[in-house]
N, CA, C and O of each residue as an XYZ file, in Angstrom:
844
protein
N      13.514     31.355     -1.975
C      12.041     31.383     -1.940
C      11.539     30.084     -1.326
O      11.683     28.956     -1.798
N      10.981     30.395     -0.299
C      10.292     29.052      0.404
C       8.775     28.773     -0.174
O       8.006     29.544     -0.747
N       8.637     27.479      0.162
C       7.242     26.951     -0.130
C       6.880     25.951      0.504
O       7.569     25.565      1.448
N       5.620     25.235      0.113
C       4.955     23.921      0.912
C       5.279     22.969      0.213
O       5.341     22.923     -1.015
N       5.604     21.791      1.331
C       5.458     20.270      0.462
C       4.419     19.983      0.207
O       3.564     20.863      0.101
N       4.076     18.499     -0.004
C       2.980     17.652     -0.030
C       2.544     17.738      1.677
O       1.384     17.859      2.071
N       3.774     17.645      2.573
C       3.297     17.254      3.772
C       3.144     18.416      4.409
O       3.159     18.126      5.606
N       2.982     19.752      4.267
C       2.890     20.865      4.960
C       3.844     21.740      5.219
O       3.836     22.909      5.605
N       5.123     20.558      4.790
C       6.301     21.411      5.992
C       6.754     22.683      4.736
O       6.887     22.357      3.556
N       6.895     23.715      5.076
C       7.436     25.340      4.116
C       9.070     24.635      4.413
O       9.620     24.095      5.372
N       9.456     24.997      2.985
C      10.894     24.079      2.504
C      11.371     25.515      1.561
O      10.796     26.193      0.710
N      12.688     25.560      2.193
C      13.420     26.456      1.446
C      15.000     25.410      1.251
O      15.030     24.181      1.320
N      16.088     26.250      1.025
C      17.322     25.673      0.756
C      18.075     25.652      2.414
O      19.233     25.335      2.687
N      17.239     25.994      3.128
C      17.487     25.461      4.938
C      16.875     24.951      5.836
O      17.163     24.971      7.032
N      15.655     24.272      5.132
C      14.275     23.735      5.528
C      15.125     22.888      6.400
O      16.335     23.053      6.554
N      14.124     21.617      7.172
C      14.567     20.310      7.767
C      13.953     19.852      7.063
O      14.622     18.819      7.059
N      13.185     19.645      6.365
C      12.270     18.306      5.568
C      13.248     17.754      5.264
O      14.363     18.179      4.960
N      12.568     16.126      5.394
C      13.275     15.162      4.758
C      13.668     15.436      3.079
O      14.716     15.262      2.457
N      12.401     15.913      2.694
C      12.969     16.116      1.086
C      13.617     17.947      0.632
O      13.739     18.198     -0.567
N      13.884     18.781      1.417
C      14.336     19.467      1.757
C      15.550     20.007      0.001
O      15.617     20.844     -0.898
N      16.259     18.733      0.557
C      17.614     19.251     -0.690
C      16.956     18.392     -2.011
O      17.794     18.303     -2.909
N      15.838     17.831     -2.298
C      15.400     16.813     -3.646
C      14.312     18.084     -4.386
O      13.836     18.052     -5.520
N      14.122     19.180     -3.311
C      12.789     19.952     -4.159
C      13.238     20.544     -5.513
O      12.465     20.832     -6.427
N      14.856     20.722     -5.536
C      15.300     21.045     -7.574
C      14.531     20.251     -8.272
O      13.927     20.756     -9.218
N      14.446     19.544     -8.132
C      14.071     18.084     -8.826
C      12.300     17.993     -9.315
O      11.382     17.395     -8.755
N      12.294     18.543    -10.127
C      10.542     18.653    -10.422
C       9.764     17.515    -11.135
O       8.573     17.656    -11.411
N      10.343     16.569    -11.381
C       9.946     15.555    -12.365
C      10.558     14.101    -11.712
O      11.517     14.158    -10.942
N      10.078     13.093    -11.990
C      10.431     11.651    -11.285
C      11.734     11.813    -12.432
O      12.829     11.947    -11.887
N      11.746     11.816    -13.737
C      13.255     11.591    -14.263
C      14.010     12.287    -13.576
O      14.934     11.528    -13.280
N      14.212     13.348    -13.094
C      15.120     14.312    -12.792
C      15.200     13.260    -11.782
O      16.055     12.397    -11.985
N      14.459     13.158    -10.706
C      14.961     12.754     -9.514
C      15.248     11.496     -9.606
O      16.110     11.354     -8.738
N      15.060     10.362    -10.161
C      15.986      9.791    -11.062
C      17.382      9.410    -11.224
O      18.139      8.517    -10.842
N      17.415     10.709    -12.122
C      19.126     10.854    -12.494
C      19.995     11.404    -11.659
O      21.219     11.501    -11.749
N      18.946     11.903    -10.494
C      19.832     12.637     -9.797
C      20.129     11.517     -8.353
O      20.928     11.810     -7.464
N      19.257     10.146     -8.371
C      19.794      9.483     -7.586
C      20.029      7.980     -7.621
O      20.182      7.169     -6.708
N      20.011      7.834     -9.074
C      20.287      6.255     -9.370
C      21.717      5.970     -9.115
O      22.076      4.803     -9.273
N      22.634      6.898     -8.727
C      24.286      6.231     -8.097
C      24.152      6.479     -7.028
O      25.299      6.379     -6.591
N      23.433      6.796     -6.105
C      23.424      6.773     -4.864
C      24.457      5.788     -3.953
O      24.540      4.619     -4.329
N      25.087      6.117     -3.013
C      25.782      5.376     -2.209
C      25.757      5.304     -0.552
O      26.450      4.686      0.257
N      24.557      6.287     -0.408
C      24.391      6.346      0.903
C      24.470      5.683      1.692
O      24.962      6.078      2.749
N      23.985      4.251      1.537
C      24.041      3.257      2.306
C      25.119      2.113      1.672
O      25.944      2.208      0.763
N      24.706      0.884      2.643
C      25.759     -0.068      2.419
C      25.468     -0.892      1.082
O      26.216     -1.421      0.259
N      23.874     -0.774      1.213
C      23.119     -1.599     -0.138
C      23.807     -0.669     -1.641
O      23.597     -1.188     -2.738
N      24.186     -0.027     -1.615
C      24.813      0.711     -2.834
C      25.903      0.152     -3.597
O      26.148      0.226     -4.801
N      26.568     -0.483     -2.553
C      27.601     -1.514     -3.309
C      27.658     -2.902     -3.529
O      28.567     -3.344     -4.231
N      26.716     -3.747     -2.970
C      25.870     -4.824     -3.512
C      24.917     -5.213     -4.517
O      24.708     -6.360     -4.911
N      24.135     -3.724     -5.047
C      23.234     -3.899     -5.688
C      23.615     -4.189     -7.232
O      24.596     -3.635     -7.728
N      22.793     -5.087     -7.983
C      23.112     -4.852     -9.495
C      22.410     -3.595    -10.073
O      22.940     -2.809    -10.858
N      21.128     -3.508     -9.574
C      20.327     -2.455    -10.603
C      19.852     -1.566     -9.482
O      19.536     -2.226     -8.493
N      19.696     -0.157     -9.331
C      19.021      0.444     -8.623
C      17.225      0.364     -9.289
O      16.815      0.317    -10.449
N      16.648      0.375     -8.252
C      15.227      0.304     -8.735
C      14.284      1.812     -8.119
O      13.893      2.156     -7.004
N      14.251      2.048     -8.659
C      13.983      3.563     -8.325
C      12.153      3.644     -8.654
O      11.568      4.617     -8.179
N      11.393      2.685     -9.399
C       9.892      2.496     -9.633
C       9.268      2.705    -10.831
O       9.881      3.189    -11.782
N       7.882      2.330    -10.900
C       7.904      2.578    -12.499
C       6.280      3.050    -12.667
O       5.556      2.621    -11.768
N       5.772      3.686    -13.466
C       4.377      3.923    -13.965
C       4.293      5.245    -13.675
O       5.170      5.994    -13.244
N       2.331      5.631    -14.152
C       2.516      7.312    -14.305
C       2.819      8.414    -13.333
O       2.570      8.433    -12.128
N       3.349      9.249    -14.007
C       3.433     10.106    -12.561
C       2.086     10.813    -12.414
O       2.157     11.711    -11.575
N       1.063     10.701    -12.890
C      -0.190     10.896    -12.651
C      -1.017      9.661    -11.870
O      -2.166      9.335    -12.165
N      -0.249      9.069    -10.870
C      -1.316      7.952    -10.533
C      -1.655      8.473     -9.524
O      -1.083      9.357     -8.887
N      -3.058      7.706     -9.229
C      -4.124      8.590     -8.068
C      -3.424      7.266     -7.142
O      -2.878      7.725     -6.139
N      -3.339      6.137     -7.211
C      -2.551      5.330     -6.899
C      -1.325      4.493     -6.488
O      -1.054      3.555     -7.236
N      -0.634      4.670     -5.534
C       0.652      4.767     -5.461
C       0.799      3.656     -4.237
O       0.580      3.835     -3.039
N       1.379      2.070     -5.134
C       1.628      0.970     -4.263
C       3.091      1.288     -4.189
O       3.811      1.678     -5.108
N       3.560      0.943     -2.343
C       4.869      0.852     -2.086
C       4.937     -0.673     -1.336
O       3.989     -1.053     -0.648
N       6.042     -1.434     -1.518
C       6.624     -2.657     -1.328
C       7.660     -2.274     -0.512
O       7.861     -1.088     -0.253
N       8.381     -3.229     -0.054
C       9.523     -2.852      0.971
C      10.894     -2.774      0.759
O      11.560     -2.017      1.465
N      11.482     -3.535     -0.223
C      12.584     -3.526     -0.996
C      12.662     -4.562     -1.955
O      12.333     -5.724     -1.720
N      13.281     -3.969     -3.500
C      13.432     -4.930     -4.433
C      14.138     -6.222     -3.909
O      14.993     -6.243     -3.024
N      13.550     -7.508     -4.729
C      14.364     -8.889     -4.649
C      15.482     -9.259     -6.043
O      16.146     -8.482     -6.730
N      15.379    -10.462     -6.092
C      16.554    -11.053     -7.070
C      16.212    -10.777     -8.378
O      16.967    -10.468     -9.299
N      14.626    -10.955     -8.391
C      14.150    -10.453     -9.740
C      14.315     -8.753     -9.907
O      15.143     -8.228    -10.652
N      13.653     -8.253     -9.322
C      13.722     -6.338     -9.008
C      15.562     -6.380     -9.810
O      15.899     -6.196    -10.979
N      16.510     -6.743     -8.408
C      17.829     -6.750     -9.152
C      18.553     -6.788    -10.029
O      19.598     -6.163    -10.203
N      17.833     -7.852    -10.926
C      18.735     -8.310    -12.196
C      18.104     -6.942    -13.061
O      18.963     -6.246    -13.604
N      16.451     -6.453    -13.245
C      16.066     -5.875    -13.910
C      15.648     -4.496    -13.943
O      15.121     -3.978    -14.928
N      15.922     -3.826    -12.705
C      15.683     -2.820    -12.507
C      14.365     -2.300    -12.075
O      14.301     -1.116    -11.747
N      13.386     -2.988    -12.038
C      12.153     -2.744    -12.146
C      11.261     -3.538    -11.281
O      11.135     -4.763    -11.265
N      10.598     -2.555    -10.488
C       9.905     -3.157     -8.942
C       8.566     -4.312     -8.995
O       7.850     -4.390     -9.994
N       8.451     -4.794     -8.309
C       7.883     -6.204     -8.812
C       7.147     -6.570     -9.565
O       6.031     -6.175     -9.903
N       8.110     -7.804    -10.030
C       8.233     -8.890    -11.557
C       8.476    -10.158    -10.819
O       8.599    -10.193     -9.594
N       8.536    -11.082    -11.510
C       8.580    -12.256    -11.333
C       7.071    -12.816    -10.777
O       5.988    -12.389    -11.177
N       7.261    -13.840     -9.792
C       6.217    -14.325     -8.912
C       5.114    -13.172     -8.744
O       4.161    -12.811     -9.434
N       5.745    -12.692     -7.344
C       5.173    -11.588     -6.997
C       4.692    -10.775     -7.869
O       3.533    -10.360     -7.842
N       5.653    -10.442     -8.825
C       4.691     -9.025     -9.646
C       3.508     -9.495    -10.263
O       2.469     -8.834    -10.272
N       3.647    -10.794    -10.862
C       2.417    -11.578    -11.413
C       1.205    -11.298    -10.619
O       0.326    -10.514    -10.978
N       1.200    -12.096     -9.331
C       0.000    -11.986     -8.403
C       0.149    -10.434     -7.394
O      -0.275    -10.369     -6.240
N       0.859     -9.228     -8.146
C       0.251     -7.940     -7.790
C      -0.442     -7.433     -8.286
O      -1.371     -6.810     -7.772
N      -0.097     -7.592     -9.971
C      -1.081     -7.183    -11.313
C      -2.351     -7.678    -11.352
O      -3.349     -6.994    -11.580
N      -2.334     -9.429    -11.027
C      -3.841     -9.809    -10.674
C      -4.339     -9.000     -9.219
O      -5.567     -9.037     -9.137
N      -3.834     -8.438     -8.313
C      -4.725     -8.308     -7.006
C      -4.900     -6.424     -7.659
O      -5.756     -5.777     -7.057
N      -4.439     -5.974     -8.338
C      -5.184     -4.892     -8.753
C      -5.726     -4.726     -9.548
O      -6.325     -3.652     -9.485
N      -5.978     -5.596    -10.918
C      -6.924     -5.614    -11.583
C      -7.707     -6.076    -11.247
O      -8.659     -5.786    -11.972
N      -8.063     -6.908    -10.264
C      -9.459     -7.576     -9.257
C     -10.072     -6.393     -8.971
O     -11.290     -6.511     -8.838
N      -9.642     -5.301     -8.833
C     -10.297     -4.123     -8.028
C     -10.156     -3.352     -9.200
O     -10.248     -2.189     -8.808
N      -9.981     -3.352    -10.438
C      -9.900     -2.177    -11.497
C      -8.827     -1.612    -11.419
O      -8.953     -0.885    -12.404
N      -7.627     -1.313    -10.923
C      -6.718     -1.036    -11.095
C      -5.606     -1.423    -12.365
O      -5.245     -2.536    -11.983
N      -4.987     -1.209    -13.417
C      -3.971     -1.663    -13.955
C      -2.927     -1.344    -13.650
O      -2.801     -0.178    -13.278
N      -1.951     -2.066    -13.669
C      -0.750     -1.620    -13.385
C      -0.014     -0.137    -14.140
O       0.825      0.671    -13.742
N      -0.714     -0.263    -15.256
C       0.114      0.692    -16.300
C      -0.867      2.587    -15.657
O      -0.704      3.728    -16.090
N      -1.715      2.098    -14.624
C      -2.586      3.505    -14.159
C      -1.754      3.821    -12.921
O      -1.962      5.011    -12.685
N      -1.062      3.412    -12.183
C      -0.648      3.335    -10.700
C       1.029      3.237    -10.436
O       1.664      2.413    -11.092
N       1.588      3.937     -9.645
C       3.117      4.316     -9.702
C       3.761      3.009     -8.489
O       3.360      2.869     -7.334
N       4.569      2.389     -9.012
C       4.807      1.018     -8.012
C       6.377      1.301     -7.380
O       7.361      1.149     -8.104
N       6.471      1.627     -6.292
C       8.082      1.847     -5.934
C       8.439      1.197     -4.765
O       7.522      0.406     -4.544
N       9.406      1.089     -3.765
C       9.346      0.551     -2.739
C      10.395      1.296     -1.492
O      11.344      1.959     -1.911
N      10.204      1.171     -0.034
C      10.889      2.012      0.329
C      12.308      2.219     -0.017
O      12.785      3.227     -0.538
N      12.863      1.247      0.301
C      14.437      1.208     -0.506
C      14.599      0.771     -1.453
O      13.934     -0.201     -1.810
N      15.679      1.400     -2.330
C      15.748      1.025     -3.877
C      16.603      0.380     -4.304
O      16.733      0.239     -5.520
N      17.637     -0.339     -3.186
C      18.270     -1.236     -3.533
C      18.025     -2.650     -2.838
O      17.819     -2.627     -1.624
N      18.027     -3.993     -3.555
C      18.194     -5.154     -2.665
C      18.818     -5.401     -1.326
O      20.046     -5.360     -1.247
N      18.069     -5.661     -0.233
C      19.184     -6.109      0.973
C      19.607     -7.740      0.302
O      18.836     -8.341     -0.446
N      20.942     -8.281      0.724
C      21.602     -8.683      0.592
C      20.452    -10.490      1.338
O      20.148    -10.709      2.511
N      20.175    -11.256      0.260
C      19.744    -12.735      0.581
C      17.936    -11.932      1.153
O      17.321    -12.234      2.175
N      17.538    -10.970      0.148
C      16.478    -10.210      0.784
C      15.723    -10.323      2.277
O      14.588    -10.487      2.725
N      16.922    -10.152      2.692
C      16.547     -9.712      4.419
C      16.017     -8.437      4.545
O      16.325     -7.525      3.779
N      14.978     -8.279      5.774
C      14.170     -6.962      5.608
C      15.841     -5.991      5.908
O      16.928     -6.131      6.467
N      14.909     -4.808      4.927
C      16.115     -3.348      4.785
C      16.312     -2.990      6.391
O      15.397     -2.942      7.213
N      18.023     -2.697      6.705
C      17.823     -2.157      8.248
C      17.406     -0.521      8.725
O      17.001      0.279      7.882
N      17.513     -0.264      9.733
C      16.713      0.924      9.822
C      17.815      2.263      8.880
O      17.466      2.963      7.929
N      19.151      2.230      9.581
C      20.010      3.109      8.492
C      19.592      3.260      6.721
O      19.607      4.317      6.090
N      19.332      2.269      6.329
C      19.152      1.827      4.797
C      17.991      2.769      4.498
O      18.129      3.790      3.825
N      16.683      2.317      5.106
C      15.533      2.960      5.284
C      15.948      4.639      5.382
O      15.757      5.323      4.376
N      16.503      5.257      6.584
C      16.598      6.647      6.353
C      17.401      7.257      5.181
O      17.373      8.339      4.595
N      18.217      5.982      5.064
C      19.089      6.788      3.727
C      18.099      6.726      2.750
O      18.848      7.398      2.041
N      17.269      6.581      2.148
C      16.205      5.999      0.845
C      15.211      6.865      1.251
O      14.565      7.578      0.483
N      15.080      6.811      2.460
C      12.925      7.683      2.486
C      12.828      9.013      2.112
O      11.738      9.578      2.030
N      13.940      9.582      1.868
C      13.830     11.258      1.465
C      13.172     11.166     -0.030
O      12.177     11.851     -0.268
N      13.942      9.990     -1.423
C      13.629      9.806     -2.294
C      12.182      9.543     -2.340
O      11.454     10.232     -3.054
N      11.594      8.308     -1.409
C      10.235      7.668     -1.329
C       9.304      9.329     -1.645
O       8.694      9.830     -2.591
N       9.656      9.714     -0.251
C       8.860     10.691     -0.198
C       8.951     11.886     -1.175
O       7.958     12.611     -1.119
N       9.627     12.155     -1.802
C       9.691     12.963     -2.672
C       9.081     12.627     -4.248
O       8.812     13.429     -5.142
N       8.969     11.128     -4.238
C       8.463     10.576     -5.431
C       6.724     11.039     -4.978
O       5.945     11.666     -5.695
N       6.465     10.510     -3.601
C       5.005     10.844     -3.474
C       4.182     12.349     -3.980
O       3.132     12.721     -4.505
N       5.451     12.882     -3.422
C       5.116     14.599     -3.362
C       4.817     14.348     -4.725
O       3.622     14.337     -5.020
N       5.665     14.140     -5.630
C       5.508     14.740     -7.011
C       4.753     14.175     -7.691
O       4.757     14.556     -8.861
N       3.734     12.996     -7.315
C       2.828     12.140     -8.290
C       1.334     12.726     -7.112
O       0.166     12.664     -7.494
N       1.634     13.112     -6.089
C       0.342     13.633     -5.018
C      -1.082     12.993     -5.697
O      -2.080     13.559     -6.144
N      -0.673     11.371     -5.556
C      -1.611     10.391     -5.200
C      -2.856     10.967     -4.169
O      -2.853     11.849     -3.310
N      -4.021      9.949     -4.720
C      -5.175     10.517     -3.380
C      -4.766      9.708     -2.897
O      -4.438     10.023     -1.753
N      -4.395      7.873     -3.324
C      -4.257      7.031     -1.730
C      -2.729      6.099     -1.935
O      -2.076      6.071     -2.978
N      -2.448      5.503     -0.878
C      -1.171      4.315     -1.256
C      -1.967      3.188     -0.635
O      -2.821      3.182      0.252
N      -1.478      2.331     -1.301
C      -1.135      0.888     -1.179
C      -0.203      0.307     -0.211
O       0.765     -0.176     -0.800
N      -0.146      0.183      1.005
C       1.246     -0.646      1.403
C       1.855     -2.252      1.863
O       1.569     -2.890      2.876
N       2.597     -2.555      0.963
C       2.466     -4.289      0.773
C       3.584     -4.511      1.758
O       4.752     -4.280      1.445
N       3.190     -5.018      3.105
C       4.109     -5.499      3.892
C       4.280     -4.990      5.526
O       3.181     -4.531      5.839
N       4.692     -4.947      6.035
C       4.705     -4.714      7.355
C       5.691     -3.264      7.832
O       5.567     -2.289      8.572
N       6.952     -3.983      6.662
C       8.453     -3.227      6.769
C       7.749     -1.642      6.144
O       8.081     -0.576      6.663
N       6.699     -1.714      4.908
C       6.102     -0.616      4.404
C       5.295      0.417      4.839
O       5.283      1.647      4.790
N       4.293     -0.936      5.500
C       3.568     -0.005      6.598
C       4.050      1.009      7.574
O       3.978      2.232      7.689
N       4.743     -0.314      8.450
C       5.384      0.490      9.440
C       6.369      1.791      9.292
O       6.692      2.807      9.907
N       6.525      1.377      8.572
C       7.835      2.771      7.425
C       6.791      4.036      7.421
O       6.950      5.118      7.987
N       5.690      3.609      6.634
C       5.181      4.858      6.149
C       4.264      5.619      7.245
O       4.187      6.842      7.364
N       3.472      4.491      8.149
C       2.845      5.153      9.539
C       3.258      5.208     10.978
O       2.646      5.179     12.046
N       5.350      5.358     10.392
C       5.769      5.665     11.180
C       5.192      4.931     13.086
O       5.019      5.613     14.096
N       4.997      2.984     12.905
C       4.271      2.674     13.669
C       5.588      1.244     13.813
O       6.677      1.144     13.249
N       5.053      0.519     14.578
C       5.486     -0.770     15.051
C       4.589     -1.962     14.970
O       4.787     -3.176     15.013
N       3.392     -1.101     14.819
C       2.201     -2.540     14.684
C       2.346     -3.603     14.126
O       3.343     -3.610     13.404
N       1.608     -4.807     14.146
C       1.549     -6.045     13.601
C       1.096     -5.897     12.313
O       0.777     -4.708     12.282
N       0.875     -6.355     11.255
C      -0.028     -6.279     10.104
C      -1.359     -6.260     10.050
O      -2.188     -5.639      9.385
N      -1.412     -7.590     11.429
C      -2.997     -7.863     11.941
C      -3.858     -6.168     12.295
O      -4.832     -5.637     11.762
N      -2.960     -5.733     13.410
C      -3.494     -4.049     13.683
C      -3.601     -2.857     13.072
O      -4.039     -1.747     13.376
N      -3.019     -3.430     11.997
C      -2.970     -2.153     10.747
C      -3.769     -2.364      9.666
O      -4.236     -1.367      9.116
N      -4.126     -3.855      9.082
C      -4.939     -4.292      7.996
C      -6.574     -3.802      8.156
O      -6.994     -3.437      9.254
N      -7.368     -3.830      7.059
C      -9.024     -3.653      7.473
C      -9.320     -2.770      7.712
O     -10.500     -2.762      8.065
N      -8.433     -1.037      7.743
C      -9.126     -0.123      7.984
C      -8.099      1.082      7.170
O      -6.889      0.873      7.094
N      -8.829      2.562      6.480
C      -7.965      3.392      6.172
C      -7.333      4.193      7.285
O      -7.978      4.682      8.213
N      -5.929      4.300      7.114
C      -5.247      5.239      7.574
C      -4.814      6.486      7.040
O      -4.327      6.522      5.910
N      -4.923      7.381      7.645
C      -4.584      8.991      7.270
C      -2.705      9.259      7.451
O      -2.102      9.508      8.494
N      -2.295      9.143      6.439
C      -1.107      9.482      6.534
C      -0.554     10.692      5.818
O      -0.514     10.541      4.597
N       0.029     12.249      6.421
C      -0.074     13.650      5.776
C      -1.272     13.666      5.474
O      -2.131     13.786      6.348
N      -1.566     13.552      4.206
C      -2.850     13.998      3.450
C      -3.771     12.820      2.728
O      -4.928     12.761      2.314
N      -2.873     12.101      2.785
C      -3.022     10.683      1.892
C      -3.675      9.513      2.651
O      -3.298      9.096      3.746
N      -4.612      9.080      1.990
C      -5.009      7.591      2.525
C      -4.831      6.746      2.566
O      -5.389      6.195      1.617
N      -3.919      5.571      3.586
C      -3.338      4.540      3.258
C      -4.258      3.172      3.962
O      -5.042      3.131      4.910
N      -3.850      2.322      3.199
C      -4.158      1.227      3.264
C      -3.404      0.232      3.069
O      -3.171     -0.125      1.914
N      -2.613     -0.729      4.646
C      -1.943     -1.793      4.272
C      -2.378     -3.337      4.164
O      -3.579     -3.566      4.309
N      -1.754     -4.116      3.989
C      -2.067     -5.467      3.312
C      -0.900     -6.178      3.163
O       0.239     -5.712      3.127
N      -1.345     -7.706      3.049
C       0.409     -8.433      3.104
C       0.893     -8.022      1.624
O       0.430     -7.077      0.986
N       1.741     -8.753      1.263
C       3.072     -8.261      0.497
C       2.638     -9.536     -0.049
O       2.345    -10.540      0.600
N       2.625     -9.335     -1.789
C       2.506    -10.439     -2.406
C       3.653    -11.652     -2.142
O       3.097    -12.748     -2.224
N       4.703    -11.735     -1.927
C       5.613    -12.817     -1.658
C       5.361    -13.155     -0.406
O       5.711    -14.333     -0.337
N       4.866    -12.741      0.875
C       3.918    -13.514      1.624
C       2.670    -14.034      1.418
O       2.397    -14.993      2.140
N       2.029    -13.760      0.821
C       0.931    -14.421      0.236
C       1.406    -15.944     -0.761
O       0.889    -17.050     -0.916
N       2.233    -15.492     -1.106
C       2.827    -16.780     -1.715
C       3.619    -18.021     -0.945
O       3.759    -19.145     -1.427
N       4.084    -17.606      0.290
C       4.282    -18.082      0.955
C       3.152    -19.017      2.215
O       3.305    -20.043      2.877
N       2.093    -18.062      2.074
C       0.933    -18.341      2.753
C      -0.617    -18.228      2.215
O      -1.487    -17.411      2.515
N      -0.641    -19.203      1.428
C      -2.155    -18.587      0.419
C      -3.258    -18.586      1.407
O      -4.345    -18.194      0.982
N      -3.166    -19.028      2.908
C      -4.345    -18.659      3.763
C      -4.730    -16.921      3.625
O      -5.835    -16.390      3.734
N      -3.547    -16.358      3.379
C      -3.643    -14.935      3.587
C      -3.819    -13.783      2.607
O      -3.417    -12.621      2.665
N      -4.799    -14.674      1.353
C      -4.864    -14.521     -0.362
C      -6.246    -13.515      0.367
O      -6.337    -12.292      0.270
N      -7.328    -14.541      1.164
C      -8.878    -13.731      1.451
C      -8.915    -12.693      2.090
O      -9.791    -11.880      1.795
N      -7.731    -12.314      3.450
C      -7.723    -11.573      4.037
C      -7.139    -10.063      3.180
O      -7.711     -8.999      3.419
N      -5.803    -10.128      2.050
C      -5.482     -9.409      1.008
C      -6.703     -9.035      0.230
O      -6.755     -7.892     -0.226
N      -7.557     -9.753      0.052
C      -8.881     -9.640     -0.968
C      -9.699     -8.670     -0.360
O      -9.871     -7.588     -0.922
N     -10.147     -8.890      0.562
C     -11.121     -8.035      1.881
C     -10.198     -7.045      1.600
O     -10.632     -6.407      0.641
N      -9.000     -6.555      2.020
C      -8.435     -5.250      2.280
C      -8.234     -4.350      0.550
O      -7.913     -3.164      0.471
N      -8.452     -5.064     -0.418
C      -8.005     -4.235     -1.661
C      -9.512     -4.046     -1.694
O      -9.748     -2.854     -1.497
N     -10.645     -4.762     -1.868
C     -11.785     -4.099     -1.945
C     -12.605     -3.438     -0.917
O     -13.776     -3.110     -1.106
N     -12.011     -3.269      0.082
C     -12.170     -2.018      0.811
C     -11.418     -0.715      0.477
O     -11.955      0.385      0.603
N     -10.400     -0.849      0.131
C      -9.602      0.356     -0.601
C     -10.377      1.008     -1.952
O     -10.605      2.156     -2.334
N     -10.635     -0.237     -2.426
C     -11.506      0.418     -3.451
C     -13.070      1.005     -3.683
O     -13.523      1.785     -4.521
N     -13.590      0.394     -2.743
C     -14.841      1.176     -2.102
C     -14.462      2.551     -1.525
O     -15.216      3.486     -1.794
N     -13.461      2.761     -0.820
C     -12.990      4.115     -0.423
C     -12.587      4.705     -1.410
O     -12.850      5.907     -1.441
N     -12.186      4.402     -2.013
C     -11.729      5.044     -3.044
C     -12.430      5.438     -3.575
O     -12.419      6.660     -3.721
N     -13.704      4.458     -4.326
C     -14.861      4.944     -5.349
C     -15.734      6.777     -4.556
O     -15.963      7.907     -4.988
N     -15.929      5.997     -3.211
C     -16.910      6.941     -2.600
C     -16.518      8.293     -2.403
O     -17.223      9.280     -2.612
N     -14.745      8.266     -1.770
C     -14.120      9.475     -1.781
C     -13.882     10.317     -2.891
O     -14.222     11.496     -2.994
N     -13.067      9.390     -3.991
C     -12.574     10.356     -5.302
C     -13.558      9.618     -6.328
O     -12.989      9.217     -7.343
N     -14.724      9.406     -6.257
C     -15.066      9.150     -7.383
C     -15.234      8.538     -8.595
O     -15.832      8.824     -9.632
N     -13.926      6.771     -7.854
C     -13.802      6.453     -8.683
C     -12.368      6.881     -9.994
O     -11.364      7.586     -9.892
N     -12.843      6.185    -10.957
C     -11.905      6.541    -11.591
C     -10.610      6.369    -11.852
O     -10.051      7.077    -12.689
């Protein structure tokens, strides 16, 4: 019996969708358990913890990051430390809590001295990404980083050409922005992050209402 994804494509057990062979899988635990030993890639045997994401599967909200770091690693759980600190503040600035909004990142394991994930790594992982989306069918995402952006709007752009405005991605409205561990690296780029979350959230209010 075939059906529709999130993204349009009619998915049976011979579909091409990327998430194609994950549609058993009706629940983020299931999918989960069904891919926290993953070995697809090379990051599978380096990693300490797979990080697979965390919060409701009801979020209208859905921030993606680019791959867990040393902290993510030791603990399983997508950004903590530094970074997660000043993510929790840049969404409660805008009303967001963390505990309302699903936080995952494209790949779920650490690259190695967190060098950006290479492109192999990325295809092995985005079937999961996307299948987490399907099943929480967020109105908008969040995307912290360049490696995220570009991942998710399937683009090459700069950050500069992608920041300051919504993008339509499938069905979903995205909106990218630096990556809290660049911001930490560069607090010039704290105002320009500020401008782009409360524009998300003005879109947000006006489109869904808020909430």
């Amino acid at each position: 019996m075939s059906q529709e994804d999130l993204f349009g494509n009619v998915v049976s057990k011979d579909a091409l969708s990327p998430t194609a062979a994950l549609q058993q899988y009706q629940s983020l635990k299931e999918l989960f358990e069904a891919t926290k030993d993953c070995q697809k890639c090379k990051l599978g045997k380096t990693r300490k913890n797979y990080v697979f994401g965390e919060g409701t599967e009801q979020a209208k909200l859905v921030v993606v990051g680019e791959a867990p770091g040393a902290d993510e690693d030791e603990t399983g759980r997508p950004f903590v430390g530094r970074s997660g600190e000043l993510l929790n503040k840049i969404l409660s600035s805008v009303k967001f809590e963390r505990s309302d909004v699903y936080i995952c990142n494209i790949v779920k394991s650490r690259p190695p001295q967190n060098r950006n994930p290479e492109p192999d790594e990325i295809e092995a992982c985005l079937p999961y990404l996307l299948r987490q989306i399907e099943l929480i069918r967020p109105k908008m995402i969040l995307a912290l980083g360049k490696v995220a952006a570009n991942t998710l709007l399937e683009n090459n752009l700069s950050m500069t050409a992608m920041r300051g405005k919504v993008h339509r991605w499938k069905s979903i409205d995205v909106v990218a922005t630096y990556h809290p561990a660049a911001l930490l690296r560069n607090p010039n780029w704290k105002k320009l992050c500020w401008e782009d979350v409360q524009m998300m959230r003005r879109h947000y209010d006006e489109k869904y209402g808020g909430g």
